[in-house]
VOGU-3710 file (C-alpha; in Angstrom, 3 decimals, decimal comma):
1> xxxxxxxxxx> 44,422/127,249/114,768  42,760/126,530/118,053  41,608/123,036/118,599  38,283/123,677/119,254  38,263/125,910/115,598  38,763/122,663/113,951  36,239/119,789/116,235  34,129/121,359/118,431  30,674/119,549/120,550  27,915/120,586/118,306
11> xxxxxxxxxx> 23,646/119,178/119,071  24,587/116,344/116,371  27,897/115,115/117,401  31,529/116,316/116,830  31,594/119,123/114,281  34,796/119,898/111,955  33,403/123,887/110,901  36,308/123,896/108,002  35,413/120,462/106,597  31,908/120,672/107,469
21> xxxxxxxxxx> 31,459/117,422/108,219  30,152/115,288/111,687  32,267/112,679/113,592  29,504/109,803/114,553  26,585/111,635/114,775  23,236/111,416/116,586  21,006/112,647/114,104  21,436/112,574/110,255  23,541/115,284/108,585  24,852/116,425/105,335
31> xxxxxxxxxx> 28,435/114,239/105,695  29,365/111,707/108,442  32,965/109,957/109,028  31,980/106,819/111,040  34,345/105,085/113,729  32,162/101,543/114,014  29,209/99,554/112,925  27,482/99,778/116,553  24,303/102,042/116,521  25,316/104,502/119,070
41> xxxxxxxxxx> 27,928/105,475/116,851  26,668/104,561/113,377  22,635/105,852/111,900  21,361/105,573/109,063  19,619/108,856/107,256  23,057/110,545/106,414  23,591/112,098/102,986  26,999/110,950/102,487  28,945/108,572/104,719  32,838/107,784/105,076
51> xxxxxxxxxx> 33,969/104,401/106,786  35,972/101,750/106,644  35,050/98,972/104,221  33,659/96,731/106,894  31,973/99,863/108,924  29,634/99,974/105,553  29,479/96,881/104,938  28,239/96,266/108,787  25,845/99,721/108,242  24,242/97,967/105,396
61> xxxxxxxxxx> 23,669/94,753/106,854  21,917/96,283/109,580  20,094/99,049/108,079  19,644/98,038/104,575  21,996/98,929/101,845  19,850/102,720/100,983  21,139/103,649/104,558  22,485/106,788/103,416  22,576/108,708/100,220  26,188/108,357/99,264
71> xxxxxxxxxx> 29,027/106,716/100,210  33,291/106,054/100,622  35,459/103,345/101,981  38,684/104,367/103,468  41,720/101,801/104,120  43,596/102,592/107,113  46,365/105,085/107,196  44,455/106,358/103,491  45,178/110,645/103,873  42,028/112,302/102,648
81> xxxxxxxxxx> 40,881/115,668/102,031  37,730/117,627/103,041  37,319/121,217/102,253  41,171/121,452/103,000  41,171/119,012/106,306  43,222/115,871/105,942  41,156/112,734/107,736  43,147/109,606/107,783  41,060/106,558/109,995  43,813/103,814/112,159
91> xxxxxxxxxx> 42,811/100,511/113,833  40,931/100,818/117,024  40,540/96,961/117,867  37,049/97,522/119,330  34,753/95,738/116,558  35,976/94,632/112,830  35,897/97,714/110,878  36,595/99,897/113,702  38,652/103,360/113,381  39,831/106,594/115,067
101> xxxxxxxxxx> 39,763/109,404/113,393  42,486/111,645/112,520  41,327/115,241/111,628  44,667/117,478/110,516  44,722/121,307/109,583  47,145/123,932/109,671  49,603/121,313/111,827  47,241/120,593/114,131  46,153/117,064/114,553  43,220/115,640/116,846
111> xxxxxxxxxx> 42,254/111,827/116,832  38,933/110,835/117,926  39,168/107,346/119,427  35,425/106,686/119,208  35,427/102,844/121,130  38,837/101,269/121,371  40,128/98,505/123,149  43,856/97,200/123,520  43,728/93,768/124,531  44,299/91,052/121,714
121> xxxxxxxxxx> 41,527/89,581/119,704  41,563/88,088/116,677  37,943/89,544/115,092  39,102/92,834/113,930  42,534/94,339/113,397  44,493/95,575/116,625  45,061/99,240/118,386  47,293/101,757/116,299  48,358/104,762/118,890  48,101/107,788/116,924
131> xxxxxxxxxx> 50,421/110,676/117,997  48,417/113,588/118,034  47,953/117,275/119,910  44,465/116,414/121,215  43,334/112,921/121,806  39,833/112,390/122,625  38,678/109,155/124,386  36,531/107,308/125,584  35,707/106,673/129,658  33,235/103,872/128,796
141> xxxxxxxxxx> 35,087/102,319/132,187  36,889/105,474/133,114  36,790/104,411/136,437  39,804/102,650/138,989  37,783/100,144/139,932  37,284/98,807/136,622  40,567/96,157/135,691  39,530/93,804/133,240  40,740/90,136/133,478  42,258/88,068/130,790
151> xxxxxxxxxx> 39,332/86,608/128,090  40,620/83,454/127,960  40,281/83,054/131,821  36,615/84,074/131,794  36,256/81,624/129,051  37,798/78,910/131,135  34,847/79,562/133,429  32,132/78,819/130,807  34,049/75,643/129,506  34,783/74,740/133,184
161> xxxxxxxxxx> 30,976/74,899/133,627  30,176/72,710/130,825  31,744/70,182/132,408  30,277/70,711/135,787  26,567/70,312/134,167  26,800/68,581/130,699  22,695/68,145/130,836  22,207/71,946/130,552  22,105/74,603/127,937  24,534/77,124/128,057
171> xxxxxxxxxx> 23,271/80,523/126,768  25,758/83,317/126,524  24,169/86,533/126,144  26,794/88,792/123,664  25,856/91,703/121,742  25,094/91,086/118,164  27,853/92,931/116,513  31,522/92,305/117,863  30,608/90,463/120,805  29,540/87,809/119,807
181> xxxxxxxxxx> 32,012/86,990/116,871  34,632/87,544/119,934  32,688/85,023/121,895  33,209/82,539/119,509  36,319/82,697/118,405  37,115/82,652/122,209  35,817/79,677/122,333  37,335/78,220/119,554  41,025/79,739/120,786  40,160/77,455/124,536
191> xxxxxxxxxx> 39,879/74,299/122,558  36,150/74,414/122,213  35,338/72,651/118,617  31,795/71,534/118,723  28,973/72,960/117,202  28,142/76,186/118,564  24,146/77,152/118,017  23,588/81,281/117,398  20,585/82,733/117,805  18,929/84,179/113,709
201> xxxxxxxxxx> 19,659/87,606/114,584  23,596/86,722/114,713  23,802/85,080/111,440  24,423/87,555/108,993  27,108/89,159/111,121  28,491/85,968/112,068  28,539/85,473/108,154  30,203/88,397/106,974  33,083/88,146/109,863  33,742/84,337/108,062
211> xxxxxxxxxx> 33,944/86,670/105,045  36,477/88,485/105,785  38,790/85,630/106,907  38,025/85,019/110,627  37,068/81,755/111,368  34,209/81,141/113,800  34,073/77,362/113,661  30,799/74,850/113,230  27,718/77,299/113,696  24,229/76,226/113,688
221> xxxxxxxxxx> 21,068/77,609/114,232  19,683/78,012/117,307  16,111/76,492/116,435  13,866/75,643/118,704  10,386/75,348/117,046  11,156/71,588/115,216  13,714/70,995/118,239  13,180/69,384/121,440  14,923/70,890/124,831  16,788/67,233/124,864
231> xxxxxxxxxx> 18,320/68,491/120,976  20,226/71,460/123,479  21,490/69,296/125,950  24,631/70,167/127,021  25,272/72,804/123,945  26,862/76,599/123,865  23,650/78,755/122,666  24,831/82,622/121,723  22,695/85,183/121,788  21,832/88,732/122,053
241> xxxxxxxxxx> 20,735/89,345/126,034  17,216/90,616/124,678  16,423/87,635/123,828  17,064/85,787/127,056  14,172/87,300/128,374  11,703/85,808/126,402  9,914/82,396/126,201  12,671/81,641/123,337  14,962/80,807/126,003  13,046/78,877/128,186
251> xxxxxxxxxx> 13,097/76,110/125,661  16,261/75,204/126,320  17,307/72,638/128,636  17,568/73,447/132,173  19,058/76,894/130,555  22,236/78,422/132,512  22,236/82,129/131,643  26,015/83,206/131,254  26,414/87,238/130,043  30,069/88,581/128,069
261> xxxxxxxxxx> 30,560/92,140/129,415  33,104/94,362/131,199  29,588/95,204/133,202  29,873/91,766/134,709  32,271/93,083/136,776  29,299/94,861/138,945  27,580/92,265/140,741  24,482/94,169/141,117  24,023/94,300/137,300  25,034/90,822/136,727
271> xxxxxxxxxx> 21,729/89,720/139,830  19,832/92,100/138,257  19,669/90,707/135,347  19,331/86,910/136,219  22,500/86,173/134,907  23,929/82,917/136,613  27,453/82,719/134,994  29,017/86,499/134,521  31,742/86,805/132,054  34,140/89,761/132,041
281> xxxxxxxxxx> 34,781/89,995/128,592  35,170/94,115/127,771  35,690/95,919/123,876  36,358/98,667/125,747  39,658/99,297/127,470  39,340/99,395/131,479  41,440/101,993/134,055  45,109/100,974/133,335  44,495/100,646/129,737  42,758/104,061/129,201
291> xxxxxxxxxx> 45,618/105,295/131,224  48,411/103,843/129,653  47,183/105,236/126,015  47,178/108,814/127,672  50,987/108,070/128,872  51,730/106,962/125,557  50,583/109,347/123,517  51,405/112,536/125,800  48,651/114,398/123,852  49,030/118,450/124,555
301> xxxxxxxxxx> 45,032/117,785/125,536  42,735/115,323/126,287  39,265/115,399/125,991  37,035/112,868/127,286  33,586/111,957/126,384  30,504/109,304/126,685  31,201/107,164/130,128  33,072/108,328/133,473  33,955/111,663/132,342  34,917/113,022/135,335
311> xxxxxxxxxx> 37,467/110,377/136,918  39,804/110,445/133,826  39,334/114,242/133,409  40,701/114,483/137,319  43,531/111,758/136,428  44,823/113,562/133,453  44,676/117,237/135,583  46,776/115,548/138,112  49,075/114,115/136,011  49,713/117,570/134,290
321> xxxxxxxxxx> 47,866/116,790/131,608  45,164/119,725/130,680  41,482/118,013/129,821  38,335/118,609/129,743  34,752/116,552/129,044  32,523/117,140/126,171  29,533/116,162/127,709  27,860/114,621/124,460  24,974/112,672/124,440  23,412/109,779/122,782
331> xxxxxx> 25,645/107,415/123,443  25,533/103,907/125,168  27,103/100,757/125,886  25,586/99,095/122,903  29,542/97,071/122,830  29,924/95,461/125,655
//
């Protein structure tokens, strides 16, 4: 069997013809295997849906718990058949819940990556190579420029800050899902044990992580219409960026606008965007890392999709490794 017989690009997403079922797809289909909880990757409308625990769990929060007609949990490293193809989903370390995909057939064996990142954090379980004949990954940062720096050290800059100015708010802009739960355990890793306020749209996610046995410290809400600036003084405020933008932030005191994201490396985005403090804090894996998972794995093929295509495509080709991008669309940087 060819490799492109058993997952091939289709309008929807990846398609498995023999299994007939869709790897994270854009629009809603008959069966979906889903690699994380962030919307890019995970809609709701599907007729039957197989994730990890937490994916659904994280699907249901945010949708509501009708978001699809059917569906099944797998535990990592669980073998399960599909009209005769063997799926099996491994840790990713992107989000909690997060999984590549194994697809097997006829001794072939292709892992889609979906987001993964292999730098340590304690919110979700960490990176599990897969060996595999075709690896497909992500280029989110497929780029050389893009090195990530350690976590911790961008969190000494926020914690160096709050002593620099202990009369102003500190608002962290992190994405709802993954983000910020790594924000604040960040935090909590540096030393940081004061109360923390989140904004409501991060509560039930910050909720469910302390379900599942990671430990986010004293949070409070982030309530400003009883409150007076003076209440914020000096406090860590998370929240998703959207809401920066709004009048809800400028109730704050003297607000300082910090942003977690391996986009903080470009400068231009970080101006653009008002952003006073930029943290480089990636779920995604940068150059090396992307790079160093290829080496690893020595793959027979690589295909690349969603992000710098091109870069790692050229990388791989020079470094005898055959690849080629899948050009699918639909999805973003809703992550990092």
């Amino acid at each position: 069997m060819k490799p492109d017989q058993l997952l091939k690009p289709a309008p929807a997403g990846l398609y498995c013809p023999a299994g007939d079922f869709y790897i994270d797809p854009v629009r809603p289909v008959a069966r979906a295997l889903i690699t994380h909880g962030h919307s890019d990757h995970a809609r709701a409308g599907h007729g039957a849906v197989l994730a990890t625990r937490e994916t659904l769990d994280i699907m249901a929060i945010r949708y509501g718990e009708d978001f699809c007609g059917t569906m099944q949990a797998a535990a990592f490293g669980e073998r399960i058949d599909l009209g005769g193809v063997t799926v099996s989903l491994h840790p990713a370390g992107h989000v909690l819940g997060s999984a590549q995909i194994a697809v097997e057939k006829d001794g072939l064996r292709i892992v889609a990556s979906g987001d993964y990142k292999r730098g340590a954090d304690p919110t979700c379980a960490p990176y599990e190579p897969v060996p595999c004949d075709v690896f497909i990954t992500e280029a989110t940062f497929g780029l050389p420029v893009f090195h990530h720096p350690d976590p911790k050290a961008e969190m000494g800059k926020l914690l160096t800050s709050l002593r620099q100015f202990p009369e102003r708010s500190h608002l962290v802009g992190a994405y709802s899902l993954g983000k910020s739960q790594r924000v604040l355990r960040l935090l909590r890793d540096c030393g940081y044990d004061a109360p923390i306020y989140i904004h409501g749209s991060l509560a039930r996610l910050c909720d469910y992580y302390v379900s599942r046995g990671i430990d986010l410290g004293d949070l409070r809400p982030a309530t400003t219409e009883k409150s007076s600036p003076a209440d914020f003084r000096g406090a860590v405020v998370v929240g998703p960026p959207s809401a920066f933008a709004d009048r809800w932030a400028r109730r704050f005191n003297e607000p300082l606008i910090a942003f977690a994201s391996g986009w903080m490396m470009v400068r231009q985005r970080a101006k653009q965007g008002g952003v006073e403090l930029p943290l480089v804090i990636s779920d995604h894996c940068d150059w090396p890392e992307l790079t160093e998972t290829i080496r690893d794995l020595a793959p027979q093929e690589v295909w690349v999709t969603h992000g710098r295509e091109e870069a790692l495509v050229r990388w791989c080709e020079l470094s005898g490794v055959p690849a080629r991008p899948l050009h699918l669309v639909g999805y973003e940087d809703e992550g990092d």
